[in-house]
N, C-alpha and C positions, 0 to 999 in steps of 0.2 A: 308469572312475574309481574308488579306492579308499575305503575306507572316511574315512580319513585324510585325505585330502582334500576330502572333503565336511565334514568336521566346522569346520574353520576357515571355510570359504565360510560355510557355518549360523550361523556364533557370528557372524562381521562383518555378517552380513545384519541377527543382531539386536539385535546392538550398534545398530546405525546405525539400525533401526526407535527403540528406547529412545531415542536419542540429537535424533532431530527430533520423538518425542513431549514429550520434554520443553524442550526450545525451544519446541514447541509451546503447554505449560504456560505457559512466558514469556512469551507473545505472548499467549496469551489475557487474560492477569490483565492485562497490558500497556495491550490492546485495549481493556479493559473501562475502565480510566482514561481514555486520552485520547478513545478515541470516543462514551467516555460525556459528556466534555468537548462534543467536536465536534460531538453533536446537538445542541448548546442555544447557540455560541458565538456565532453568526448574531445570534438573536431577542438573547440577553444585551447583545451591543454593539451592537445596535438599541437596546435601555433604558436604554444605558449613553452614547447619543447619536450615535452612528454611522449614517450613511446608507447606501443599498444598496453607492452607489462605492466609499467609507470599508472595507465589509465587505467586496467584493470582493477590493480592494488588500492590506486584511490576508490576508485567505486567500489569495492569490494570492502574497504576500513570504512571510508562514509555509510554503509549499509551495515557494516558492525557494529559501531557505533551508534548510529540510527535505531539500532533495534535491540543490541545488549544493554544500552543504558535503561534499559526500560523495564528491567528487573530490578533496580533499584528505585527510579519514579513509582512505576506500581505497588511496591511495599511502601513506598514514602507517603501514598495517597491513602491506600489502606489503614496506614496508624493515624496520619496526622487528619485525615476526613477530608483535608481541604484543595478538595478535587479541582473547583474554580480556579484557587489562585496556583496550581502549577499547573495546568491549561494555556492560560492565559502568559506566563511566564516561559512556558515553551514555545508559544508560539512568538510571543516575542522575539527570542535568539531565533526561530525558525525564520521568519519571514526578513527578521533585519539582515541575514548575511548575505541575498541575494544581490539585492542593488549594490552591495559592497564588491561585490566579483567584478563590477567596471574597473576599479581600481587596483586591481591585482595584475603585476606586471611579471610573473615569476609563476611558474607553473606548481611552484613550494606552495605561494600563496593564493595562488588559486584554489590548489587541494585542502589547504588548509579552510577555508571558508566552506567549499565544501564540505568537510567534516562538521566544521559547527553549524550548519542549517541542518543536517543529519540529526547533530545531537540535540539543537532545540525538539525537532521534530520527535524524539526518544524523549526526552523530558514532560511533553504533552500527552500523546498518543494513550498512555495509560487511563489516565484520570479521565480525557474525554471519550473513549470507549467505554470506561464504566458506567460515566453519564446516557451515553446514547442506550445502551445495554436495556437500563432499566424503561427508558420509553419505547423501548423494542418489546418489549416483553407483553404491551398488549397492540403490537399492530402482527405479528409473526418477525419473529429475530430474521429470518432468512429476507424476506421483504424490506424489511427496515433498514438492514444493512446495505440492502440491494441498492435502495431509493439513496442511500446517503453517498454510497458511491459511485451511484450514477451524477447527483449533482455533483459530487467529489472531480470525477471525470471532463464534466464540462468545460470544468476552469483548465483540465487538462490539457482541454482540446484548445479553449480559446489563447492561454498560453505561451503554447509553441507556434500557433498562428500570429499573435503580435509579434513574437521573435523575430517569424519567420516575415513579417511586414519589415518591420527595423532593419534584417540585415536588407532586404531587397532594397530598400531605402537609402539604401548606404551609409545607416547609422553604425554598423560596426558592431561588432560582440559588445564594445563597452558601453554603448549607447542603450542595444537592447537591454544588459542589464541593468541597469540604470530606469528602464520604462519601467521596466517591472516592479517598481517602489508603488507604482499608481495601485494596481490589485494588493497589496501587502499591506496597506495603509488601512481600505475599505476592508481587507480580513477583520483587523484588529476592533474598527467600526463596530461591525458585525457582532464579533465575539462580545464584547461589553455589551451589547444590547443584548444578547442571551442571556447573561449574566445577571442583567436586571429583569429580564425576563421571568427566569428560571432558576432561580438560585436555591432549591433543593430536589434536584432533578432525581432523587430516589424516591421522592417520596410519587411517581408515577409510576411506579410497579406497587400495584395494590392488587389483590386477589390472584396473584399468580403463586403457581407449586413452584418453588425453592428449595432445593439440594440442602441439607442440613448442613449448619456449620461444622468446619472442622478440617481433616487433612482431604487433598486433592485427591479425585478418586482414580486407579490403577490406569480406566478409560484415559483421562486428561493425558497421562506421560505416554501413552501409545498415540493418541492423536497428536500432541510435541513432536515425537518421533517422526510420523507421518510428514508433518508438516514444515521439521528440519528438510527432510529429501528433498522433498518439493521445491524449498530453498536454491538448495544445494546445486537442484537441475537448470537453475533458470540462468541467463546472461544477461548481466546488465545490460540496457540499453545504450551507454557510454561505449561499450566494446561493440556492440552492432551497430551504432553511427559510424565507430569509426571503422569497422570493417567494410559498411558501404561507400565510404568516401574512397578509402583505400583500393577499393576496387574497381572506382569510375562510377560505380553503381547511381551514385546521388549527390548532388553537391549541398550546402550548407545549407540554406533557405529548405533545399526539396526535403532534406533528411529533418527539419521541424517541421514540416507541414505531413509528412509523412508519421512522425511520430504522432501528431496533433491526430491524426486518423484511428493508428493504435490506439491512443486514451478514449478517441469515440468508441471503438469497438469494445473496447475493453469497458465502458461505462454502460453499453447496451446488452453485451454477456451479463453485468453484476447481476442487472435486474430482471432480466429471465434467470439467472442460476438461483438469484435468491428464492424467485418465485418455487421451482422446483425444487431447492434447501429444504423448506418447508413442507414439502410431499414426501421426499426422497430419503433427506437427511443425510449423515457421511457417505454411503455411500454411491451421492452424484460425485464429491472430489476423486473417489476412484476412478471415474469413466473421463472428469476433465484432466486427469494426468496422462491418462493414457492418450488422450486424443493432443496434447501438448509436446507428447515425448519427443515427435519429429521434427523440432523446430529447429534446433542445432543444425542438423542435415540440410532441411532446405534454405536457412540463408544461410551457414560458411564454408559448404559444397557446392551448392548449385554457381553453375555460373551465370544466368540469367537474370534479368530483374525482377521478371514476373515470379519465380518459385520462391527467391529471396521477399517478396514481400507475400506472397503464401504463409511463409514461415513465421513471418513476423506476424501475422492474422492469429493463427495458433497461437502464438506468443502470448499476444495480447488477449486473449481467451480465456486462459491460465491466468492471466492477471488480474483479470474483473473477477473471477472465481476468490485469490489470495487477499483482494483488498473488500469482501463482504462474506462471504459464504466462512471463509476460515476465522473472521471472528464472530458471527453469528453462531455458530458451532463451541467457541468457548466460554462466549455466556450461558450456554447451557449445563456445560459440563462443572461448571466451578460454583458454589455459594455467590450471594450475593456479597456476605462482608468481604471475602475474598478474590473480586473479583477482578479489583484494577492488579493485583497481586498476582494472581493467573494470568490475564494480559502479559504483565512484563514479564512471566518464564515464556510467556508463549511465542512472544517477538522475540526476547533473548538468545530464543533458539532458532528461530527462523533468522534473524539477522549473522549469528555466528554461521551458520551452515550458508546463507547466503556470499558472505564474505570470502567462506575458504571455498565455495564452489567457483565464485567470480575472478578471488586470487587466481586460481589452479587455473580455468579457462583461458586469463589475461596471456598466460604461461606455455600452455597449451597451443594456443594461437601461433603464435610463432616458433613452434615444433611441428603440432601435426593437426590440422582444422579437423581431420578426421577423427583424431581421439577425442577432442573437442564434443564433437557433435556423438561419439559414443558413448561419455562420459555424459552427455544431458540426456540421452535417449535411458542409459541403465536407472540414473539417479529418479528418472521422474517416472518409470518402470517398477520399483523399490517404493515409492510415495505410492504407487497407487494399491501395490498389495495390500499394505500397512492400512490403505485410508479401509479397505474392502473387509481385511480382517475386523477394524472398529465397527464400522455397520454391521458386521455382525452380530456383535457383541451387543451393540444398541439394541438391534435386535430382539436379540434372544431374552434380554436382563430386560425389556421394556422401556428402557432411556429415549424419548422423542428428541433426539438434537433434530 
């Protein structure tokens, strides 16, 4: 190999490393808004009059919404190319509804802002996965993913820790969301500076093997399927703050600083899962459903604090695995012209199956915690055969996801 040719490979490796670091930038300051939101939204529209069901159902439509609209973004980015400007426009409605949640004095309207940070967040998620996709493509999809949702996580972590300063502070739920304008501001910063950065982020996939155009192949709807259960098994965080509260377990401030912990562990999973992604392929999401399935059991059986945050560890495991390694996995499987397109069946169907797994838990709770925790243990049991059966297939057929 020549000199000369090395030098171009060097320069698009670090283009593309620069190019998911600062996405990554995005997402953290991103992260830091709304999950700084999400540690507290539980206990909030509990104050705000909302019952477990009540919160369920919201979390349960906010994550519908969240992720079914994203089968229409993903087609809308695939025709119309123009990946930036609904990026940019979802994060927009993403990051403005949060400082609005101060102002919401009715638990209707709480929910309701909730859903529309959801659905900015469904409105974007397409088109900038497509983008990141292609600068994955020459650092290892599984890696790249990893590293975007580690720095994804941080702002997770850092977040629920200002939260969790505000209420200690005695600024009050409405204060704390109200802080959180500061990181949503700096997202959108960020974002435009990508934009001028980067503004044909496809053309960073050069010399990679590319799936021929055309229909999705029989793999991508089995790995859907998979990754509906997966959905399916998991409990909002909203219903496990407020099952901790409910139980004495943890009070307001502790349950964000607590959460802030989760999103660290969960940002330190991405990046080892991704790393092994790239060894492993589908079938390491077999062995992290299986290792996930207990988590129902040990927090809304145990009576303890210490199993209940066991369970949540697991949780959050499973979750660094769904927020890198699960899309890592479907840039493989899809074309590239089709690819913000495959994103939104992919979230489409993780967010539907997430919604009626969250409904039914919210429901469930206040019937029998035990079916609860049965019901997550079968569903994320079911995801893993499904993920075991496609690694085979990978397998067999030659497909490196």
């Amino acid at each position: 190999m020549t000199q000369s040719s090395v030098r171009p490979a060097s320069s698009l490796g670090s283009r593309s490393l620069h190019f998911v670091l600062l996405l990554g930038l995005v997402s953290l300051l991103a992260d830091a808004t709304y999950e700084g939101a999400r540690s507290i939204t539980g206990p909030y529209l509990g104050r705000l009059g909302a019952s477990a069901a009540v919160i369920g159902f919201v979390a349960g439509l906010g994550e519908m919404t969240g992720y079914g609209l994203r089968l229409l973004s993903g087609v809308l980015a695939d025709r119309t190319r123009r990946y930036w400007t609904i990026t940019i426009a979802g994060y927009l409605v993403n990051l403005a509804a949060v400082p609005m949640l101060a102002l919401a004095g009715t638990w209707h309207i709480g929910g309701l802002l909730i859903i529309a940070e959801r659905a900015g967040k469904a409105l974007r998620t397409p088109a900038r996965d497509a983008m990141l996709s292609h600068a994955a493509a020459n650092l290892g999809r599984g890696w790249a993913f990893g590293l975007h949702e580690a720095l994804d996580q941080l702002g997770a972590v850092a977040g629920p820790l200002l939260v969790a300063w505000a209420l200690a502070a005695r600024h009050g739920y409405a204060g704390a969301f109200a802080l959180l304008g500061i990181p949503a501001a700096l997202a959108i910063a960020a974002l435009l500076t990508a934009r001028m950065l980067f503004p044909r982020p496809r053309d960073l996939e050069i010399g990679t093997v590319e799936l021929a155009a055309g229909a999705l192949p029989r793999l991508f709807w089995v790995y859907v399927a998979a990754s509906a259960l997966l959905a399916a098994g998991y409990a909002d965080f909203a219903l496990i703050a407020f099952h901790l509260e409910r139980q004495s377990m943890l009070g307001g401030a502790s349950i964000a600083v607590v959460y802030a912990v989760a999103m660290g562990w969960d940002g330190l999973a991405a990046l080892l899962l991704g790393r092994l992604y790239d060894r492993f392929g589908i079938n390491l999401l077999s062995a992290v459903s299986l290792l996930a399935a207990p988590f129902g059991a040990l927090v809304f059986l145990s009576s303890g604090r210490e199993a209940a945050l066991a369970g949540l560890a697991l949780w959050a495991t499973g979750m660094g695995a769904q927020e890198s390694v699960l899309r890592a996995a479907v840039a493989e499987l899809a074309p590239a012209e089709r690819r913000a397109g495959a994103y939104g069946i992919f979230h489409a169907a993780f967010g539907l199956s997430w919604f009626a797994g969250s409904a039914l838990m919210g429901l469930l709770y206040g019937i029998s915690r035990a079916a609860l925790a049965g019901f997550a243990f079968l569903t994320l049991a079911g995801a893993a055969t499904l993920f075991l059966a496609a690694g085979r297939h990978t397998h067999r057929t030659g497909i490196q996801p």
